[in-house]
C-alpha positions, -999 to +999 in steps of 0.1 A: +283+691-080+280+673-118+311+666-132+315+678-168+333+651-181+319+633-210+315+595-212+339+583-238+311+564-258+294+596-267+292+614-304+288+652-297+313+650-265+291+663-246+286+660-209+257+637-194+231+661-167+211+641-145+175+651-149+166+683-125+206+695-121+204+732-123+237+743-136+252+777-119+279+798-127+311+783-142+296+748-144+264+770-167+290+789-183+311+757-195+280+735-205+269+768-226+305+767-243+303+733-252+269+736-270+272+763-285+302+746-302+287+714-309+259+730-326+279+734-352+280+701-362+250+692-346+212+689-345+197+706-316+180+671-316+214+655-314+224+677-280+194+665-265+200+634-268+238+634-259+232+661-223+193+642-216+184+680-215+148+691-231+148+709-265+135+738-254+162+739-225+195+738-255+172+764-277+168+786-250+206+781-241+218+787-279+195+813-281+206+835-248+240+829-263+229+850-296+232+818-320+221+820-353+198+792-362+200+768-392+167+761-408+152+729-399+163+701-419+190+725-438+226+707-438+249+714-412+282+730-424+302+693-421+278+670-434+275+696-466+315+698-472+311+659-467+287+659-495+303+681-519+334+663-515+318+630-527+301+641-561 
């Protein structure tokens, strides 16, 4: 079994999947948790990147979990409170 500990050196915190691990039940269940709550600061890009997972894998993922999406390219809630703040 994958470990779903996060190297230290990563931005979203969230955990590495070697390429072809199928995740089942609690492991599934945790990785879902963790997206779904980095998505809130993050690009679906962004979790790709972090988990080596496809796109289409984290869409399906936040979909299944009844996310609602941003619209491409609109700011997430963070980096808009980060902009207000600075004007």
């Amino acid at each position: 079994m994958t470990s779903l500990t996060p190297p230290a050196e990563q931005t979203t915190r969230l955990p590495r999947i070697p390429r072809g691990t199928r995740l089942k039940g609690a492991q599934a269940a945790e990785f879902s948790t963790l997206v779904v709550a980095a998505y809130a600061d993050h690009s679906i890009r962004a979790i790709c990147k972090e988990t080596g997972r496809s796109y289409g894998a984290i869409y399906r993922l936040l979909s299944r979990a009844g996310v609602t999406f941003r619209n491409p390219g609109y700011p997430r809630p963070a980096a808009a409170a980060k902009s207000v703040a600075c004007r």
